[in-house]
CHARMM-style PDB file with segment names, atoms N, HN, CA, C and O in Angstrom:
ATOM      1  N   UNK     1      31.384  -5.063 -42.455  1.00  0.00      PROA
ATOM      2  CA  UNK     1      31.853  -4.541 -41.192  1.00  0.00      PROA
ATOM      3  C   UNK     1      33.004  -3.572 -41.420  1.00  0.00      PROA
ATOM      4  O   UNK     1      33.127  -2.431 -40.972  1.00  0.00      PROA
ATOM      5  N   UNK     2      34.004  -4.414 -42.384  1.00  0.00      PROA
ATOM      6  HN  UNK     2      33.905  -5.341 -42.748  1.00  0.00      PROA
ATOM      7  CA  UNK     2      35.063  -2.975 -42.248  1.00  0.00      PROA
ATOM      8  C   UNK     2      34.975  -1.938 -43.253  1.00  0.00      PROA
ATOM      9  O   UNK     2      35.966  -1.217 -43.379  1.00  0.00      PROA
ATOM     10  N   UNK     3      33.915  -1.720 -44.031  1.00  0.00      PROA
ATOM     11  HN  UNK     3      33.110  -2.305 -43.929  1.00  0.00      PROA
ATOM     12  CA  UNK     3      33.220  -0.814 -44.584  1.00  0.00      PROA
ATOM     13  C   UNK     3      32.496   0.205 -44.121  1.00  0.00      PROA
ATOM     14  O   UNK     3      32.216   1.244 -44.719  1.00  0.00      PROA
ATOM     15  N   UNK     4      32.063  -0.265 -42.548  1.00  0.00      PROA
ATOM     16  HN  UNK     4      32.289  -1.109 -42.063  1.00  0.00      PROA
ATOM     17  CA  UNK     4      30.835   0.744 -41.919  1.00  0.00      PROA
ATOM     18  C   UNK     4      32.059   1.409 -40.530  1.00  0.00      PROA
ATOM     19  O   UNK     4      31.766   2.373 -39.822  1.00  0.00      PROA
ATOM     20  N   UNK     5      33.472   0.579 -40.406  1.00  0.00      PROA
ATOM     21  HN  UNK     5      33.710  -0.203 -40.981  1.00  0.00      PROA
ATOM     22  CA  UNK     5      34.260   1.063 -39.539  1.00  0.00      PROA
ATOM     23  C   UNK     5      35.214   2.339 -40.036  1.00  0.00      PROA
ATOM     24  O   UNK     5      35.712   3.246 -39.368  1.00  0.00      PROA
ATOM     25  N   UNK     6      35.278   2.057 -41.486  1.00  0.00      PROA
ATOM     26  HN  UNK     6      34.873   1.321 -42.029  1.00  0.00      PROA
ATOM     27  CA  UNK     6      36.280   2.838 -42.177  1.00  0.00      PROA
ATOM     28  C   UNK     6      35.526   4.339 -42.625  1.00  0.00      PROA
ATOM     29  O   UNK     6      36.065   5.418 -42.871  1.00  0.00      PROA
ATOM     30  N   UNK     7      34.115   3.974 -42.627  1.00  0.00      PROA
ATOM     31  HN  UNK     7      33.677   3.097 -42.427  1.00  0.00      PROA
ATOM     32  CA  UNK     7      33.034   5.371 -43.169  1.00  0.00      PROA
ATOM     33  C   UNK     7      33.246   6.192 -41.325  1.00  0.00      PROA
ATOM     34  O   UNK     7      33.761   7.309 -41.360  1.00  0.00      PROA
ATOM     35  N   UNK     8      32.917   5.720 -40.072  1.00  0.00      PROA
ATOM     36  HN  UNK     8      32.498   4.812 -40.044  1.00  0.00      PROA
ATOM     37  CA  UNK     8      33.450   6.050 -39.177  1.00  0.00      PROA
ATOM     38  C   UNK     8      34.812   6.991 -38.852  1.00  0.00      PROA
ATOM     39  O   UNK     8      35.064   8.173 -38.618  1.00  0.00      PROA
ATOM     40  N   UNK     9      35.452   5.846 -38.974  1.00  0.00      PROA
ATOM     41  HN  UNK     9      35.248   4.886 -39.165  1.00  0.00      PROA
ATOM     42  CA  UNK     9      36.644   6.560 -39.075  1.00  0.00      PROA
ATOM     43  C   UNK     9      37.718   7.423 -39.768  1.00  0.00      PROA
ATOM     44  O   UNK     9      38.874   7.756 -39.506  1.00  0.00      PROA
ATOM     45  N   UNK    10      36.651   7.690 -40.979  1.00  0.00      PROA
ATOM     46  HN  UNK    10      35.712   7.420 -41.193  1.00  0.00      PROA
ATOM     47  CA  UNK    10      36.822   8.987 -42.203  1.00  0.00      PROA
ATOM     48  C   UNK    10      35.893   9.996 -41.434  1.00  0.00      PROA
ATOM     49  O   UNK    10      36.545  11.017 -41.216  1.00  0.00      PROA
ATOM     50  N   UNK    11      34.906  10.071 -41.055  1.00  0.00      PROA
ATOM     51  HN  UNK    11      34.376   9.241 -41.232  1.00  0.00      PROA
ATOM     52  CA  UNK    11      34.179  10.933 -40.334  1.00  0.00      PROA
ATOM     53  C   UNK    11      34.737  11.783 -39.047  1.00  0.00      PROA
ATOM     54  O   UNK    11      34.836  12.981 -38.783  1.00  0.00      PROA
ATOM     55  N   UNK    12      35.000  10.750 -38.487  1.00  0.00      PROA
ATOM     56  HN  UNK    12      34.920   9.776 -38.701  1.00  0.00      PROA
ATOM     57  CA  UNK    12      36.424  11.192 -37.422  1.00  0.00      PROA
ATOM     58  C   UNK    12      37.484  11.661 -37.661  1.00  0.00      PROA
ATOM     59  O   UNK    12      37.865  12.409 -36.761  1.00  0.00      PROA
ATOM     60  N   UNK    13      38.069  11.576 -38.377  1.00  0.00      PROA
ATOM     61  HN  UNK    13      37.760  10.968 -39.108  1.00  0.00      PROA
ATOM     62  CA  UNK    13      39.524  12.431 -38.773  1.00  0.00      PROA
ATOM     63  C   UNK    13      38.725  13.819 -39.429  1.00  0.00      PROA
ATOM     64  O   UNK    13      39.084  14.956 -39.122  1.00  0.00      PROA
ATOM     65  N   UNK    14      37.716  13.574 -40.274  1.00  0.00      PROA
ATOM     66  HN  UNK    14      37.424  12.651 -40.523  1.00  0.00      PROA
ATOM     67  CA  UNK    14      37.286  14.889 -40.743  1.00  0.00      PROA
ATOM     68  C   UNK    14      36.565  16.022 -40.076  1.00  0.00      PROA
ATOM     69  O   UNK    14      36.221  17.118 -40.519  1.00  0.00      PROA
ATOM     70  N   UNK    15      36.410  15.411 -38.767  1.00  0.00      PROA
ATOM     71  HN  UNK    15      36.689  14.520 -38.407  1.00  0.00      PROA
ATOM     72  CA  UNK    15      35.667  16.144 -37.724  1.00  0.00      PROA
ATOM     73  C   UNK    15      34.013  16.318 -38.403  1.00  0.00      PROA
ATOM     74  O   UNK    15      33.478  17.426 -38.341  1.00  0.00      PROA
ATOM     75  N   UNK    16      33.450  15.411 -38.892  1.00  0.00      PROA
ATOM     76  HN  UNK    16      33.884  14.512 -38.943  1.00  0.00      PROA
ATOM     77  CA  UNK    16      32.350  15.898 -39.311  1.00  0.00      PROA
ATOM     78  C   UNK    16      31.437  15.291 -38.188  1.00  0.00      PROA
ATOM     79  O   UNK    16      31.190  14.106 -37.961  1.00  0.00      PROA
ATOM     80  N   UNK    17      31.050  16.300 -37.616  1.00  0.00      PROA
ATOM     81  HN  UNK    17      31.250  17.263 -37.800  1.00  0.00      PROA
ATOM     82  CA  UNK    17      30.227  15.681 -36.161  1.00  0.00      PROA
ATOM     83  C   UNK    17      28.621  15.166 -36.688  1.00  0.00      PROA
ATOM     84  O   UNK    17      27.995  14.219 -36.212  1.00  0.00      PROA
ATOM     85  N   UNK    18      28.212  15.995 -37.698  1.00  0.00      PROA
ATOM     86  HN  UNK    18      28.720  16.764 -38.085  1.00  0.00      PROA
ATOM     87  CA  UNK    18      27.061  15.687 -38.326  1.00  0.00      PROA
ATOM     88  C   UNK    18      26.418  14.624 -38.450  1.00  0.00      PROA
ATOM     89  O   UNK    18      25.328  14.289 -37.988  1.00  0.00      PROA
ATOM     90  N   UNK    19      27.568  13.797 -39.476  1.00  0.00      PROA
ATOM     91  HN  UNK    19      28.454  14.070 -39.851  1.00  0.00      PROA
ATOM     92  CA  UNK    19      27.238  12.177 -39.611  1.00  0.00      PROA
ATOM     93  C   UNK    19      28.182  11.009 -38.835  1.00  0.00      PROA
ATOM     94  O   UNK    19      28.316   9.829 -39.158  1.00  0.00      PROA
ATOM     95  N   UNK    20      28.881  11.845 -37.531  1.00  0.00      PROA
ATOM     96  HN  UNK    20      28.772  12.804 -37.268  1.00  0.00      PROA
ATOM     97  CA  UNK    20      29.347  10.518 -36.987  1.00  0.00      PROA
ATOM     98  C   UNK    20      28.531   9.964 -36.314  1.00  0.00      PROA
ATOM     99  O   UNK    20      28.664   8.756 -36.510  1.00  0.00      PROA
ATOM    100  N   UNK    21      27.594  10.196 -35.483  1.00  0.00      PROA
ATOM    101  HN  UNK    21      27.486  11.177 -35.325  1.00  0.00      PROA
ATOM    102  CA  UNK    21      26.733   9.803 -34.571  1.00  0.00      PROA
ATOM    103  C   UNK    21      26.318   8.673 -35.844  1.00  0.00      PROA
ATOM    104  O   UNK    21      27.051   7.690 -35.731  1.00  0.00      PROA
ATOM    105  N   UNK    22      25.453   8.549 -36.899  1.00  0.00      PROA
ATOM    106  HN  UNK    22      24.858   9.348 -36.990  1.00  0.00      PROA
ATOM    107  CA  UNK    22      24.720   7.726 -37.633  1.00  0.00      PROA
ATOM    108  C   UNK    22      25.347   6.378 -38.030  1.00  0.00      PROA
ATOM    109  O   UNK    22      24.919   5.245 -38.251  1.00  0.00      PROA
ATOM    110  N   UNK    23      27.125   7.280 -38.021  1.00  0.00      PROA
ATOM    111  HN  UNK    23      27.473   8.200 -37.841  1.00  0.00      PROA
ATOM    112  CA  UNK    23      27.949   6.166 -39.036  1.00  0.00      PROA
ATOM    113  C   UNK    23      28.405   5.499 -37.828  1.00  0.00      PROA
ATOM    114  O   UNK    23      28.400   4.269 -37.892  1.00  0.00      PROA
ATOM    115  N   UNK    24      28.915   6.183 -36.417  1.00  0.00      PROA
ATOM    116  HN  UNK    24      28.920   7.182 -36.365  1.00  0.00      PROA
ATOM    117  CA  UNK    24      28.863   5.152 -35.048  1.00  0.00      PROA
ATOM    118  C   UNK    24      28.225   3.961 -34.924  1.00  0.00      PROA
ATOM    119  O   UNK    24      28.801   2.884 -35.080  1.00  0.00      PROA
ATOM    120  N   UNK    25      27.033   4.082 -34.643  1.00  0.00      PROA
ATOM    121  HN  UNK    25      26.566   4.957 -34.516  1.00  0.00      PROA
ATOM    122  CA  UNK    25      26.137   3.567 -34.755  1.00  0.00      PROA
ATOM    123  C   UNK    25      26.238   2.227 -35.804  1.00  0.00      PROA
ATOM    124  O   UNK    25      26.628   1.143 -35.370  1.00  0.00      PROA
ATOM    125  N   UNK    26      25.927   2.375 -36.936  1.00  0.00      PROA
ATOM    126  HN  UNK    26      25.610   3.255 -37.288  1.00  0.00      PROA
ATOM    127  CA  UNK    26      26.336   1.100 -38.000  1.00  0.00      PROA
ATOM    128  C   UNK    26      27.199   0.765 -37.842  1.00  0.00      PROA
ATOM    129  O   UNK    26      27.234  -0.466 -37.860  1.00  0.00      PROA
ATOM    130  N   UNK    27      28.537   1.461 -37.573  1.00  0.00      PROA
ATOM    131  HN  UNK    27      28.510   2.460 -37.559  1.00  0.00      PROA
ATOM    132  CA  UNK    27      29.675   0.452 -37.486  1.00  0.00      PROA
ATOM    133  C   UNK    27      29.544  -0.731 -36.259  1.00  0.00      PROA
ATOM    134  O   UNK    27      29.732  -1.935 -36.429  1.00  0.00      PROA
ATOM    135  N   UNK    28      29.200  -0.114 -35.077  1.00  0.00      PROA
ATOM    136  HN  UNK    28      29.048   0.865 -34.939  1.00  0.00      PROA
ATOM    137  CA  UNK    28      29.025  -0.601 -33.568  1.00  0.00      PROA
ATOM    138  C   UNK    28      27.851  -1.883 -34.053  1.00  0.00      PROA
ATOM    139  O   UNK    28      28.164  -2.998 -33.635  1.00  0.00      PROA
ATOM    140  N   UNK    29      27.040  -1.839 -34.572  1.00  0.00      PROA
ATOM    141  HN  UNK    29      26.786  -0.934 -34.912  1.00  0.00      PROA
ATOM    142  CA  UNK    29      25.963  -2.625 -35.190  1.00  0.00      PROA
ATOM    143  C   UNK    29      26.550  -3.717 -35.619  1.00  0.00      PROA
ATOM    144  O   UNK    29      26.415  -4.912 -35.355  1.00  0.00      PROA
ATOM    145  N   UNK    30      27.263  -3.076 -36.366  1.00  0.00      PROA
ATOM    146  HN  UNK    30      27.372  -2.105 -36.580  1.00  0.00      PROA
ATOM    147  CA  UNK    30      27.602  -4.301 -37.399  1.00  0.00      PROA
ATOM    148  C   UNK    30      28.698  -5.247 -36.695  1.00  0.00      PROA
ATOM    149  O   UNK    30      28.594  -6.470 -36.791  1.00  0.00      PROA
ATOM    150  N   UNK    31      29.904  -4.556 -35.884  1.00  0.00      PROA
ATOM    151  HN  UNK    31      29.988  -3.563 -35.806  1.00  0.00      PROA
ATOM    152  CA  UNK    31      30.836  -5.161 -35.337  1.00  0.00      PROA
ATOM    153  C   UNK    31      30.114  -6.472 -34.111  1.00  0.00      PROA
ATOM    154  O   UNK    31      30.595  -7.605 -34.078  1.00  0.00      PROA
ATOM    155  N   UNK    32      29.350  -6.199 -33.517  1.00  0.00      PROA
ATOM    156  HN  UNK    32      28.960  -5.279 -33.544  1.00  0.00      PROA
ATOM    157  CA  UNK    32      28.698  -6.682 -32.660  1.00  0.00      PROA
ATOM    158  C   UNK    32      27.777  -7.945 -33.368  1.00  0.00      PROA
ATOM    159  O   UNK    32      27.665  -8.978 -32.708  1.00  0.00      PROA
ATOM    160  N   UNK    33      27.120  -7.861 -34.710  1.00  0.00      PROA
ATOM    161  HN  UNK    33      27.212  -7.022 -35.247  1.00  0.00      PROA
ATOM    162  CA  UNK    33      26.462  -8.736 -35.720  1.00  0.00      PROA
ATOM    163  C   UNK    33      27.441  -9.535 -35.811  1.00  0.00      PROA
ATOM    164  O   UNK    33      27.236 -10.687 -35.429  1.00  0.00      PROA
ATOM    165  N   UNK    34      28.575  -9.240 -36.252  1.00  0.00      PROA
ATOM    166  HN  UNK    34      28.742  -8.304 -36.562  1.00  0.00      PROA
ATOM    167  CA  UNK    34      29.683 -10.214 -36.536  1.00  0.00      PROA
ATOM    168  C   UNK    34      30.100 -11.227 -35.500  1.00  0.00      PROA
ATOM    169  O   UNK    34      30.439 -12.397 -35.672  1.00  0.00      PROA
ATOM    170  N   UNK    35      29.992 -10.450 -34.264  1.00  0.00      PROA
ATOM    171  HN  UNK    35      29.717  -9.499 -34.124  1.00  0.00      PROA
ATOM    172  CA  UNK    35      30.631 -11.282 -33.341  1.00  0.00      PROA
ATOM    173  C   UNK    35      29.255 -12.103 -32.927  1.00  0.00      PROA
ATOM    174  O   UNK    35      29.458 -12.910 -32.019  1.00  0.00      PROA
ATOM    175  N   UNK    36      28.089 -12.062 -33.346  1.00  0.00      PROA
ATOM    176  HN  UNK    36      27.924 -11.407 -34.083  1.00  0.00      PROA
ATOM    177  CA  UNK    36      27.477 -13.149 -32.441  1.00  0.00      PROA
ATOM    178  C   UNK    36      27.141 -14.166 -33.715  1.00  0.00      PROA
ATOM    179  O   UNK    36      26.454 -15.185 -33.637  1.00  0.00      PROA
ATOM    180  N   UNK    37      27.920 -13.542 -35.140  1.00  0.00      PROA
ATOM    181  HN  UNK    37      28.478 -12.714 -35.204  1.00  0.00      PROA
ATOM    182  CA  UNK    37      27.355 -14.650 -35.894  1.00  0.00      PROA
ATOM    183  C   UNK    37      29.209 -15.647 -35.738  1.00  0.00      PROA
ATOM    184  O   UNK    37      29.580 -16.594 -36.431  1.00  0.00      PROA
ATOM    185  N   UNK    38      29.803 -15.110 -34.858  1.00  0.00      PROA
ATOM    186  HN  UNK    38      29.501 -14.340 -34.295  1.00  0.00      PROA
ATOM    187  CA  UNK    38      31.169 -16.112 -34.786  1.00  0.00      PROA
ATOM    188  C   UNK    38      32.001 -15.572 -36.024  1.00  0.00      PROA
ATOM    189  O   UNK    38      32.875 -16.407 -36.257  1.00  0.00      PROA
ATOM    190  N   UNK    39      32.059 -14.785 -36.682  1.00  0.00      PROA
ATOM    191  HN  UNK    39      31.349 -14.107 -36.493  1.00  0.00      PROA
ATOM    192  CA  UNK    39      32.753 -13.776 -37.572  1.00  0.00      PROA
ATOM    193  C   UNK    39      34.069 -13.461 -36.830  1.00  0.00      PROA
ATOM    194  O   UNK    39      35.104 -14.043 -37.154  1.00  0.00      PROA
ATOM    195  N   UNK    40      34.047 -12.677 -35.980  1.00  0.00      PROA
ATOM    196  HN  UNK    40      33.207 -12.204 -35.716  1.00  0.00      PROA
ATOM    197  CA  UNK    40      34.735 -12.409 -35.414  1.00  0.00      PROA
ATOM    198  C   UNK    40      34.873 -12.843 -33.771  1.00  0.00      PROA
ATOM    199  O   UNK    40      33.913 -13.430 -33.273  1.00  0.00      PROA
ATOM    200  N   UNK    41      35.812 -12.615 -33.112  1.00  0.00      PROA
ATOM    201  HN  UNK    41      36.591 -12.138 -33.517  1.00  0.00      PROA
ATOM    202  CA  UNK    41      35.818 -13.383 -31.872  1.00  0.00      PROA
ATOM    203  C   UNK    41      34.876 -12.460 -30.612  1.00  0.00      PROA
ATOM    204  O   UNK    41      34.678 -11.299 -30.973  1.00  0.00      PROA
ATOM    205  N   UNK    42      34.457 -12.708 -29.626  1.00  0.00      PROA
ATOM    206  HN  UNK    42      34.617 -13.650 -29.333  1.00  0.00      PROA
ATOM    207  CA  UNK    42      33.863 -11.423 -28.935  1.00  0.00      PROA
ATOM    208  C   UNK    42      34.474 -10.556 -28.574  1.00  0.00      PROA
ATOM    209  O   UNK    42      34.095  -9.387 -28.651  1.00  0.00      PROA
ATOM    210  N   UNK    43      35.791 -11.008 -27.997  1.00  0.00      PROA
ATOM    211  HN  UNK    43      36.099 -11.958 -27.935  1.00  0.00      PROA
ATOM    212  CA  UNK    43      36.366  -9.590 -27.369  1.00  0.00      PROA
ATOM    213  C   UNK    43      37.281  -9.380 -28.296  1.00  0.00      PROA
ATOM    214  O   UNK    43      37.956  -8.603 -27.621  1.00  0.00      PROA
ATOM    215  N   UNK    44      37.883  -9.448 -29.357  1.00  0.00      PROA
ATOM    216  HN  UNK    44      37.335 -10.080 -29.905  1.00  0.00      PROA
ATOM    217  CA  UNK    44      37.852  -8.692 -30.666  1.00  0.00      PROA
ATOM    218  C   UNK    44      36.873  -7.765 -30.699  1.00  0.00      PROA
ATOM    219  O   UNK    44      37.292  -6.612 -30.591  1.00  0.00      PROA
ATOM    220  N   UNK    45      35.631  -7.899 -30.822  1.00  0.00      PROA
ATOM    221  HN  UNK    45      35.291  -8.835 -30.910  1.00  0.00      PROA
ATOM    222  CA  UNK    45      34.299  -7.100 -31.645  1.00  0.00      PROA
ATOM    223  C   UNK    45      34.891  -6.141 -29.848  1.00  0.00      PROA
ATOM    224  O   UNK    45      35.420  -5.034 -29.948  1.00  0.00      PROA
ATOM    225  N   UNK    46      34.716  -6.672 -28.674  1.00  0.00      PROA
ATOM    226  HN  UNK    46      34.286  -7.571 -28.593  1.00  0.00      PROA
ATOM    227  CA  UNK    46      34.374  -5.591 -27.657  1.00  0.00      PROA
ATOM    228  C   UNK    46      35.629  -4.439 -28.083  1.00  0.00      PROA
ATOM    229  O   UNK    46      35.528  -3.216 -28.181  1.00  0.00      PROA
ATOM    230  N   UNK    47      36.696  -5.221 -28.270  1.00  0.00      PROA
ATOM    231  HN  UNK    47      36.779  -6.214 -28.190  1.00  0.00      PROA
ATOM    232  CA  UNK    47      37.963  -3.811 -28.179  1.00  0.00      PROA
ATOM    233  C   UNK    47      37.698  -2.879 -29.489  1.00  0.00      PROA
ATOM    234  O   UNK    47      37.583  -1.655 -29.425  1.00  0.00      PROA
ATOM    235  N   UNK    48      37.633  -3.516 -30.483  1.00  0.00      PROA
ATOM    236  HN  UNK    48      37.726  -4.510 -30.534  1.00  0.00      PROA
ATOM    237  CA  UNK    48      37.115  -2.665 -31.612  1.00  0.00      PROA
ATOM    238  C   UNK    48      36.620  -1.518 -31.173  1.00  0.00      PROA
ATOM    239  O   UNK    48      37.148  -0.418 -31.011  1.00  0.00      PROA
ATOM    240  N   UNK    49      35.055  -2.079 -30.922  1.00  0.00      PROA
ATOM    241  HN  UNK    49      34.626  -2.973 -31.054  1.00  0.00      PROA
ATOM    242  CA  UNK    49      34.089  -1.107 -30.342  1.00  0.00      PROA
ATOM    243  C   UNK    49      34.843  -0.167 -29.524  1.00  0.00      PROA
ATOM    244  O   UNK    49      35.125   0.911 -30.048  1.00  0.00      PROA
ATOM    245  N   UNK    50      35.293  -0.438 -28.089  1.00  0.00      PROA
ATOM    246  HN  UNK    50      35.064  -1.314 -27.664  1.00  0.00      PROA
ATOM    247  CA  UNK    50      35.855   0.329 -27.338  1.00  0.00      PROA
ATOM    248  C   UNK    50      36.960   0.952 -27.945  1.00  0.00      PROA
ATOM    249  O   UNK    50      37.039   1.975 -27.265  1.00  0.00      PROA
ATOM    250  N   UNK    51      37.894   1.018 -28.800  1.00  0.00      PROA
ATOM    251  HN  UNK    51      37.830   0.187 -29.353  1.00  0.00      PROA
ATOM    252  CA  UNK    51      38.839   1.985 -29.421  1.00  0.00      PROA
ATOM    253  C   UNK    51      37.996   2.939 -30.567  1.00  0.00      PROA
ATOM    254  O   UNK    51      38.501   4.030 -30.831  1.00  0.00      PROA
ATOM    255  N   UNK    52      36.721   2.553 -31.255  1.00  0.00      PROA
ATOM    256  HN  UNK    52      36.311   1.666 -31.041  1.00  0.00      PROA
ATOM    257  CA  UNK    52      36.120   3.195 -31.844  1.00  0.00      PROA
ATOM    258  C   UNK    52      35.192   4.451 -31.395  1.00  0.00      PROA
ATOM    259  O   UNK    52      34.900   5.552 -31.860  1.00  0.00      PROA
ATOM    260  N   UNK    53      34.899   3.714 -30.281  1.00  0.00      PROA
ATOM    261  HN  UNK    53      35.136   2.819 -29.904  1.00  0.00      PROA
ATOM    262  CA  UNK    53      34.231   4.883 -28.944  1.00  0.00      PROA
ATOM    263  C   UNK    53      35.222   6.097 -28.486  1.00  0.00      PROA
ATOM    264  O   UNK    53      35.173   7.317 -28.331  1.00  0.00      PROA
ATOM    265  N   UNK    54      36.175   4.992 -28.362  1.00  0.00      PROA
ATOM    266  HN  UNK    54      36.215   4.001 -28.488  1.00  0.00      PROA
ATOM    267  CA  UNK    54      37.199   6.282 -27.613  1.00  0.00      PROA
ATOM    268  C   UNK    54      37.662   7.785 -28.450  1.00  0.00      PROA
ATOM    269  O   UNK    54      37.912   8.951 -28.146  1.00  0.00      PROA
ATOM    270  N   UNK    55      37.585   6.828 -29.836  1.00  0.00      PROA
ATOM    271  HN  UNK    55      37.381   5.880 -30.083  1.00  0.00      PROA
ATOM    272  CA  UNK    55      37.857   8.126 -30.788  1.00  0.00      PROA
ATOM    273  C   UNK    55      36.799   8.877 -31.254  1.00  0.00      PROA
ATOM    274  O   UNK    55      37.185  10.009 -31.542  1.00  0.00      PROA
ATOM    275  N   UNK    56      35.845   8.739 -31.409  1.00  0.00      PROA
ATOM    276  HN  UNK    56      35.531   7.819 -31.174  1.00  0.00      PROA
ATOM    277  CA  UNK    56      34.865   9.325 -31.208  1.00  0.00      PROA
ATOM    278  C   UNK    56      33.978  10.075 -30.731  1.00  0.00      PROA
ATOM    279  O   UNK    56      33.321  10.910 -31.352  1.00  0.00      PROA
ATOM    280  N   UNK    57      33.884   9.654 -28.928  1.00  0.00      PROA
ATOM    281  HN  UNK    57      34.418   8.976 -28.424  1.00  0.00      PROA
ATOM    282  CA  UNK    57      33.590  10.562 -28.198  1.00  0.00      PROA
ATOM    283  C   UNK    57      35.177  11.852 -27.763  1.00  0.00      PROA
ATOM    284  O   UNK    57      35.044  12.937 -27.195  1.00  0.00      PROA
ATOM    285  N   UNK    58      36.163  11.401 -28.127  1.00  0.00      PROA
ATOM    286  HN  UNK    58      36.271  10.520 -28.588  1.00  0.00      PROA
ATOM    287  CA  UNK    58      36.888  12.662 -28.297  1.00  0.00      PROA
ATOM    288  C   UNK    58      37.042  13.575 -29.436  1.00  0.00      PROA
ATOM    289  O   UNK    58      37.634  14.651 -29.345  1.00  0.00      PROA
ATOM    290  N   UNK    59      36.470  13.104 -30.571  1.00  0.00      PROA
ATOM    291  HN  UNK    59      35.990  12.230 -30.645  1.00  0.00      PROA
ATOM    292  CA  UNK    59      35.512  14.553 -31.662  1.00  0.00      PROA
ATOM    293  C   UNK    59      34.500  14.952 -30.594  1.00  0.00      PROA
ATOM    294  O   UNK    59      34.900  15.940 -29.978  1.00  0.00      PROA
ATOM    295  N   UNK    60      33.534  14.583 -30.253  1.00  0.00      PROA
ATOM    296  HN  UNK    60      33.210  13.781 -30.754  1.00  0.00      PROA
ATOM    297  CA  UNK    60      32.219  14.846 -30.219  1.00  0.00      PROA
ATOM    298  C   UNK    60      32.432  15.769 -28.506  1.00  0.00      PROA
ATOM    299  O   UNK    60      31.566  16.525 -28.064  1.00  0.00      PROA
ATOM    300  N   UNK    61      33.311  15.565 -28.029  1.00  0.00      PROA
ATOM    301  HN  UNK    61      34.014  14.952 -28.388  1.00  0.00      PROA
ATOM    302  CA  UNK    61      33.480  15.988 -26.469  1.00  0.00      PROA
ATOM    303  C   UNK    61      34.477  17.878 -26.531  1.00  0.00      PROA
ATOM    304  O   UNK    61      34.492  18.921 -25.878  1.00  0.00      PROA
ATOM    305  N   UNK    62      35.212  17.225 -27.896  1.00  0.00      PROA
ATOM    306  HN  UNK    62      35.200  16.378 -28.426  1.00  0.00      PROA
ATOM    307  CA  UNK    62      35.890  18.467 -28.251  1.00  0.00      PROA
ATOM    308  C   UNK    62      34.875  19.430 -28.831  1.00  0.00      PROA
ATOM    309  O   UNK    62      35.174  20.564 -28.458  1.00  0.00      PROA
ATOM    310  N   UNK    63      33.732  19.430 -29.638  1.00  0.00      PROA
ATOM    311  HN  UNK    63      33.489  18.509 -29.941  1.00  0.00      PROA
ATOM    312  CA  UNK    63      33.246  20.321 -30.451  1.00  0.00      PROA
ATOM    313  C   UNK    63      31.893  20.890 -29.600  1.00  0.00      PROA
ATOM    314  O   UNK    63      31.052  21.669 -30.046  1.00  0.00      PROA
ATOM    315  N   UNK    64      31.921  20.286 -28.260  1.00  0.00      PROA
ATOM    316  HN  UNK    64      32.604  19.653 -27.898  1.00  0.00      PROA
ATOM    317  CA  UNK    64      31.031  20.805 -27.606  1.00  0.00      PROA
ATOM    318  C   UNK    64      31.138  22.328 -26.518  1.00  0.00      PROA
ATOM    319  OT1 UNK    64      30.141  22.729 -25.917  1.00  0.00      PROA
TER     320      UNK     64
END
């Protein structure tokens, strides 16, 4: 999980719009896997997600 958050969030600082959509995606996957295997707590996994979104769709909102 914090392998597929950190490939994310190298993508994001680098503005590479290319492969954030893919690496979104797995991270959001995986954070969400965690939380229903009790890994992590749920709304842990939800805020994650939601601060990961937020940065994200502000690359992807800017380069449009």
């Amino acid at each position: 999980m914090k392998t597929r958050v950190k490939k994310a969030l190298t993508a994001i600082v680098a503005d590479n719009k290319g492969e954030l959509g893919e690496l979104f995606v797995n991270a959001v996957a995986s954070i969400n896997k965690a939380a229903s295997k009790n890994v992590i707590h749920r709304k842990n996994a939800a805020r994650k997600v939601s601060r990961l979104s937020k940065k994200a769709h502000k690359i992807l909102e800017a380069k449009s």
